[in-house]
N, C-alpha and C positions, 0 to 999 in steps of 0.2 A: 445670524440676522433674523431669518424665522421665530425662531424663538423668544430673542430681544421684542417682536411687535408684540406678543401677548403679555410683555411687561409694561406694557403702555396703560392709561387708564383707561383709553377708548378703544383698545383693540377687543375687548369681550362683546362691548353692546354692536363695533362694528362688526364681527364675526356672527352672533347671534341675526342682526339685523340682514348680513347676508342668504344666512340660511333660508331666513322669514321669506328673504325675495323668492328665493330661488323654487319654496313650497307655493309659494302663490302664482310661481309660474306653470308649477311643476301638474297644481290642482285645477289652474283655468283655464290653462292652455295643451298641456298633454293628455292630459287624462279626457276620452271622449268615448262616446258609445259607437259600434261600426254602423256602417252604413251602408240599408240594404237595398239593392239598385235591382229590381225585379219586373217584369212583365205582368201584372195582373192573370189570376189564375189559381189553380188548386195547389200547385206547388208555393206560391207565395202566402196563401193561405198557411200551408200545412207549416213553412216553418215561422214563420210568426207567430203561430198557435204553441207551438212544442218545443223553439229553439230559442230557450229565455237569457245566452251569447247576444244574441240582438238587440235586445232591450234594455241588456248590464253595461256598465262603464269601463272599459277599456285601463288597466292598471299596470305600463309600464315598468321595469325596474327604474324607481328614481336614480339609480348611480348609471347606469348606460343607456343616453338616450340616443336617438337617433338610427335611420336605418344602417349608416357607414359603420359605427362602432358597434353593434348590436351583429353584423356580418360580420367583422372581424373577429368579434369574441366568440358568438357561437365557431365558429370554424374552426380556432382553435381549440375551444372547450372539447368539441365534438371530436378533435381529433384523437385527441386521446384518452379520453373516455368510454368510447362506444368502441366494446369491439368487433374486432373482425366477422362475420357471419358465414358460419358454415353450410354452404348450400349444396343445395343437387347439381350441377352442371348439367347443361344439355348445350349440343352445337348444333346449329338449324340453317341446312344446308338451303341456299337462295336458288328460287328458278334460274337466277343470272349468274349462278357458278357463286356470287359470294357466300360467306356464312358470318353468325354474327350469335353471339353465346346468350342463351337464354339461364338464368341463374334461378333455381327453386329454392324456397322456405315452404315448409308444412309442417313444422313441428306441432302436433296437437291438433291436426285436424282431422276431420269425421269425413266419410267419403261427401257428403250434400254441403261441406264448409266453401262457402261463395270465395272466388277468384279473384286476384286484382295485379293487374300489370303494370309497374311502375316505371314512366319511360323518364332520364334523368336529365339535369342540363347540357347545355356545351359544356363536351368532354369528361363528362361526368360519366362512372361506372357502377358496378353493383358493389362496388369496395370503397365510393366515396363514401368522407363521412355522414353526409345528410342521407345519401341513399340507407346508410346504414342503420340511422334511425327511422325513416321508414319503414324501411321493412321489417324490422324488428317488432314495432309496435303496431302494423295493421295485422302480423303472425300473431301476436299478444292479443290483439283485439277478436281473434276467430277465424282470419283470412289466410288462406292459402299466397302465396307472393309469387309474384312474378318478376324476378330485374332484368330491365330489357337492358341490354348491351349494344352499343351503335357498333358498325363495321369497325372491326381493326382495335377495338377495344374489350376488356372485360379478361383479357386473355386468348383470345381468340386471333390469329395472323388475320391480316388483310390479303385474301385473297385474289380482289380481283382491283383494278384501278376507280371504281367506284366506290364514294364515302357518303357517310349520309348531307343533306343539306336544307337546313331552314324547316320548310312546309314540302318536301319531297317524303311522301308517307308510302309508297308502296313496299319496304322492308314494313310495315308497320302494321298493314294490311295483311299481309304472310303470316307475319309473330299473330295477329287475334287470332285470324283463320288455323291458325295450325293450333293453338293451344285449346281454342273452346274444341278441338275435336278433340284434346286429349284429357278434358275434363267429364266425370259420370253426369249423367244425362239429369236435366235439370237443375244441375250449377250455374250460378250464378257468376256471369263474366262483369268485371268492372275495370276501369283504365284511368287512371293518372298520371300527369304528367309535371314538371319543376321547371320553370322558368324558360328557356328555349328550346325545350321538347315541346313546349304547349303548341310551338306554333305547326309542328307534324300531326301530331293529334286533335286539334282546332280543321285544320285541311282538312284530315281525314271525315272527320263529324261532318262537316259540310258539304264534298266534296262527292263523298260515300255514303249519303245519306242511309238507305236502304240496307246496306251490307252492317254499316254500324248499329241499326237498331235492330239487327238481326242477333248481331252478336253480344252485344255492349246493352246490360241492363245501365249502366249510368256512367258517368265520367264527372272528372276533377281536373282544375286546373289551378298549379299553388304559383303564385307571379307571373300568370302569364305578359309576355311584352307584345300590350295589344298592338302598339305601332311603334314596330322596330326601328325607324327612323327617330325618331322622339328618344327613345330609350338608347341607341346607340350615341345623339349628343350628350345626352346624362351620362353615360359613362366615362365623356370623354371631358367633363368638367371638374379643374381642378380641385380640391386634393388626390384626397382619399380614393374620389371616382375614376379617376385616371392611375393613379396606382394599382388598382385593383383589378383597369383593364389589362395594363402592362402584364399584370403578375398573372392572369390567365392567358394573356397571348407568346407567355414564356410558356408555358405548362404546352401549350398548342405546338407550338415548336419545335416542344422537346418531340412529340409525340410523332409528330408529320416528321420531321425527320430520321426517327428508324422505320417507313415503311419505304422499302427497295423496291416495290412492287410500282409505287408512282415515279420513281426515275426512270422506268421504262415505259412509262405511257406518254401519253400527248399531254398533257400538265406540263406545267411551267413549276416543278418544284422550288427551284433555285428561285423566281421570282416568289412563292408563297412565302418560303423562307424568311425574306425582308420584312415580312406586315411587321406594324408596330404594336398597333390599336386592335381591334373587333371589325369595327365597320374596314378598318385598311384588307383585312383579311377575308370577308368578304367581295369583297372589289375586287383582290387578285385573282380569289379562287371563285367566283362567278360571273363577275362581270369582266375580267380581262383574258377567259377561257370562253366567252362568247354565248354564256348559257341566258345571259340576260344582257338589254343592251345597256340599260346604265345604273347606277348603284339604286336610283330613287324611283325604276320601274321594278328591281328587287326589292326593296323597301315595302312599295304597294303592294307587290306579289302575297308577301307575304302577311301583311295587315290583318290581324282580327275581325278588326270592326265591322268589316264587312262579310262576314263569313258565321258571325253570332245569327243572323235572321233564318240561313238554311239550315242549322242545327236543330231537330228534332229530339235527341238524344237527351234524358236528363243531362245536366251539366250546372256545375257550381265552380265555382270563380273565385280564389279566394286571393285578395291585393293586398299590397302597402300601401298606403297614400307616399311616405318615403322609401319606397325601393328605388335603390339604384339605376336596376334595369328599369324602372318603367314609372318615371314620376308622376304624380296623379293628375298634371294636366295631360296625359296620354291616354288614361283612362277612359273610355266612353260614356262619362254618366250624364252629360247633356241631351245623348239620343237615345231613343227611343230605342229598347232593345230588341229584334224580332223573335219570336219563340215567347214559348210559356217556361224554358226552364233555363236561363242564364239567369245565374245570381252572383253579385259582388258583394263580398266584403271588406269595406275597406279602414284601415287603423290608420291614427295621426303617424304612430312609431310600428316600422314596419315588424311586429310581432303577433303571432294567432294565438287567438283562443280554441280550446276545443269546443266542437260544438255539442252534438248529443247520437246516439248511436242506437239503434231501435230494436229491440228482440219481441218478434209476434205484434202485436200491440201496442206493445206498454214501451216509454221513452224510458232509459234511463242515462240520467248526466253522469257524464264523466268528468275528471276533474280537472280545473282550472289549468294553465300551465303557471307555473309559479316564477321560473327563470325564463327570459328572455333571451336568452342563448340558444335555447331548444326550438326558435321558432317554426321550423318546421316538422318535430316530435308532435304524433301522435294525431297528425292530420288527416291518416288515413283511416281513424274512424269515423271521420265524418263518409269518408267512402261509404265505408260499410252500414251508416243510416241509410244513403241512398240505394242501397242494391238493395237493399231490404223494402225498400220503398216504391211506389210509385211503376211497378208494376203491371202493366194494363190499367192506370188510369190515364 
């Protein structure tokens, strides 16, 4: 019957005329330049001056649009494409008896090759796939790598009944503190963080102001979800979004139920067990354990938006306007953002470009991404412009 239509007289001009729609959608309404939500200042200067990403038009793959299908596919692209990453292991025993595995890349680097600690999402390890193209191409880039590993993951037992949660950063403070003391003197420390690690390392900038700008020449955040509340309804909005949550709250599951160590504590495993969704799983394991009293004073807790003013820290922001986790009315670009260094950028279709990467002086681009599957490939050279960067200004 497919066939039979293009024996028709009108199925070529209707076919052709299709296509015509779908380019004039594809050129007036996908295609846009990002959009750059800055503080007035020397850093908004510097990359409007040198980072000519800003300025260019945003050029989706026309066959997979959208942020839902564009997640899908990279994920599975990446699964099996990128391999595994041979690191150093290290275990980093916690003042509170926990430990939690710190993962090294350094192939090719000089003892002065600048640092960068990369913390991952929910349940995300140094053997996911995206982690694994980060790391792979901030190593490629000149960076030493850092993959932070949460409690109970990475390979590492859960040793004690404490897991990580939300914007609870003190495992996070330990990992900078310990590693800028194992870096040679005048390396350069830098920290990124994917999607619901931003909101530990967003706390910590804020939080620990002084200790971070001790440590931390700069930071990155790639999706962060400024207001967890907002972003937990998007996930739970049919199709895809709720699939997607289901399919990470099975993975959650599977995980939370081989550590034996929380049937012997004061946890309510058996009720974690049930969550269905993210935010249900929240609820159980915060708000029905007593650590906060109801899901939407967690919610607040952990809120961005209010936490960008006490940021001193360079720091770069890089959004979807369609990401899942965090749709772009959650985004903060109506307020005024405090600091001279939060920068958003935000795409119609949730894919990045890379930006530009800086040796001494002189900027040089790096190239475009070409597939939209990669959307988090090669983001951490934009890290490495900023360590390089902004320095004592």
């Amino acid at each position: 019957m497919f066939f039979e239509f293009f024996d028709s007289p009108l199925a070529w001009p209707t076919f052709l005329a299709a296509i015509n729609i779908y380019f004039i959608y594809y050129f007036t309404q996908v295609v846009k330049r990002p959009r750059l939500i800055c503080a007035s200042g020397p850093f908004e200067n510097f990359l409007v001056a040198n980072v000519r990403t800003i300025s260019e038009k945003y050029w989706p793959t026309f066959w997979c649009l959208g942020g839902g299908a564009q997640t899908l596919v990279a994920n599975t692209i990446r699964q099996w494409t990128v391999p595994k990453v041979n690191y150093r292991k290290e275990i980093l025993k916690l003042k509170d008896g926990g430990e939690l595995g710190l993962h090294w890349l350094e192939d090719g680097c000089v003892e002065n090759s600048p640092c960068l600690i990369i913390i991952p999402g929910f349940i995300g390890e140094s053997q996911t796939e995206y982690m694994r193209s980060l790391v792979k191409t901030a190593n490629k880039a000149g960076l030493r790598v850092v993959s932070y590993n949460y409690r109970g993951l990475g390979g590492v037992a859960l040793k004690t009944a404490r897991l990580y949660t939300l914007n609870c950063y003190e495992d996070l403070s330990e990992v900078i503190r310990h590693v800028h003391g194992k870096l040679p003197n005048g390396c350069k420390l830098g920290c990124a963080a994917v999607s619901l690690g931003t909101l530990m390392l967003g706390a910590y900038l804020a939080d620990e102001k002084e200790e971070a700008n001790k440590y931390l020449t700069a930071a990155m955040m790639i999706s962060p979800p400024c207001d967890l509340k907002l972003g937990m309804q998007s996930m739970e909005r049919p199709y895809f979004n709720r699939f997607f949550n289901y399919a990470i709250m099975w993975e959650v599951i599977r995980k939370f139920g081989s550590y034996d160590i929380l049937k012997k504590s004061n946890i309510d495993l058996d009720l974690i067990l049930t969550s269905n969704t993210i935010s249900d799983f929240i609820d159980k394991m915060l708000v029905k354990s007593s650590l906060f009293p109801s899901l939407d004073v967690c919610y607040a807790d952990a809120k961005l938006h209010n936490k960008f003013e006490n940021i001193s820290t360079p720091l770069l922001c890089i959004c979807g306007a369609d990401d899942i986790f965090q749709p772009a009315d959650a985004l903060p670009l109506a307020e005024k953002v405090g600091g001279l260094f939060v920068v958003y950028n935000t795409w119609r279709e949730f894919s990045l470009n890379t930006l530009l990467k800086r040796y001494s002086t002189k900027m040089v681009p790096f190239k475009r991404l070409k597939n939209n599957w990669a959307y988090l490939i090669e983001l951490s050279e934009t890290i490495m412009m900023l360590i390089n960067i902004y320095v004592g200004n």
